[in-house]
C-alpha positions in Angstrom: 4.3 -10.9 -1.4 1.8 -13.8 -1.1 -0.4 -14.5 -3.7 -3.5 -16.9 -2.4 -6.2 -18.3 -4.5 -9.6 -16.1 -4.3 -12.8 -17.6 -3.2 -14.9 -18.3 -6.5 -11.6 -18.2 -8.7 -8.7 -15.3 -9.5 -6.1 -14.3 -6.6 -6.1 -12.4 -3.6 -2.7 -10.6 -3.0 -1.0 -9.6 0.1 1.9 -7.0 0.2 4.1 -6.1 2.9 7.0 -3.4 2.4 9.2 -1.0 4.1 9.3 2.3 4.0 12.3 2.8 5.6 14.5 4.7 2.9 12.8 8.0 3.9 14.4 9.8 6.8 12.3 12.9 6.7 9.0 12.1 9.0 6.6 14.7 7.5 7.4 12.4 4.0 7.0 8.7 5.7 3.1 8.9 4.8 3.6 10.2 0.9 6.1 7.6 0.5 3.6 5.3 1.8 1.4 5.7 -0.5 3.1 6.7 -3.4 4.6 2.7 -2.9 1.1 1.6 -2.4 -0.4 2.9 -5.7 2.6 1.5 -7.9 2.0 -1.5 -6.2 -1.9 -1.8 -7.0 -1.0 -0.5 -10.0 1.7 -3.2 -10.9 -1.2 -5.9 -9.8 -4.2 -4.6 -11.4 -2.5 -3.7 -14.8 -0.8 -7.6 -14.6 -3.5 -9.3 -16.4 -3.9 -12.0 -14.2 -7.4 -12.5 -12.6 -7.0 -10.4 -9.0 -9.8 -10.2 -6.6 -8.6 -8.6 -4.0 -5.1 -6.7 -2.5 -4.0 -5.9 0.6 -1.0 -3.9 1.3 0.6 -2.6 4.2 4.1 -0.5 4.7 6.6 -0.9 7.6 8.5 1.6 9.6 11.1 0.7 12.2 9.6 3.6 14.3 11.6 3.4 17.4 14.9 4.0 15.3 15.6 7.3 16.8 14.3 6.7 20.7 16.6 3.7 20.6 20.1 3.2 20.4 20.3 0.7 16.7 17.6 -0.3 14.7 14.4 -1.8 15.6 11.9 -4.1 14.3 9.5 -2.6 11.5 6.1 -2.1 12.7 3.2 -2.0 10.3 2.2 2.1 10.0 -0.9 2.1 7.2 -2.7 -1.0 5.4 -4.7 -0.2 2.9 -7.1 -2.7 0.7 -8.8 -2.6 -3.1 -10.6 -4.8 -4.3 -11.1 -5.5 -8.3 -14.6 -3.6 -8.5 -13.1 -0.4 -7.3 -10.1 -1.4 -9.6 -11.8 -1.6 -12.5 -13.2 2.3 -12.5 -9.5 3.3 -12.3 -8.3 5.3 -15.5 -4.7 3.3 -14.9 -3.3 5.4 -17.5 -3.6 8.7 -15.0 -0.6 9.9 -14.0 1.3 9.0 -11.2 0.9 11.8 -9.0 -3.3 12.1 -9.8 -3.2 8.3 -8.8 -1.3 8.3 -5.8 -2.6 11.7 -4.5 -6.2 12.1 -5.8 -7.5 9.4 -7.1 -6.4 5.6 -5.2 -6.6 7.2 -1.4 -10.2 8.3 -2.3 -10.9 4.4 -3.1 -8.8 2.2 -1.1 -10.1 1.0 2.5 -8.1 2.1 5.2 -7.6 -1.3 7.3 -4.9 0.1 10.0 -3.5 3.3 10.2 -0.7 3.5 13.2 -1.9 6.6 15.7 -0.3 9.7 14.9 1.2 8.3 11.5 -0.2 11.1 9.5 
């Protein structure tokens, strides 16, 4: 986690995390973002002054082409800023957050080809 100060005042926050407790492939993305909208969850509902989040997940990819682990490699980033924070009814439950409501909002930065 790096917290940064915000251009014009607040924080911008950076999360990186793995996702690497899930060792059914066709679950990799919900876990994904199921992690991701706790996370901006956890940040917006803080009460500290954030601008803007950034989170991305990790996936040691190669671990069953290669013998042994491998490095994680970044597989989805996703970024939301406070404006599109603030229209969020945080109080939603966590399954309309993380399957209906945050992925309509959040910007896709970098999804990892076939990482569906």
């Amino acid at each position: 986690i790096e917290v940064t100060e915000a251009k014009g005042g607040g924080y911008d926050v950076l999360v990186e995390f793995n996702i690497d407790d899930v060792m059914i492939p066709s679950f990799f993305k919900i876990k994904a973002e199921s992690d991701m909208a706790n996370l901006y969850k956890a940040v917006y509902t803080s009460g500290y002054d954030v601008k803007d989040v950034t989170v991305t997940a990790y996936f040691p990819v190669g671990y069953r082409e290669k013998e042994g682990m491998t490095e994680p490699i970044p597989v989805l980033t996703t970024s939301l800023d406070a404006k599109a924070a603030a229209g969020v009814d945080w109080s939603l439950s966590p399954y309309d957050l993380e399957t209906i409501v945050l992925p309509k909002i959040w910007k896709v930065e970098f999804k990892r080809k076939g990482f569906e």
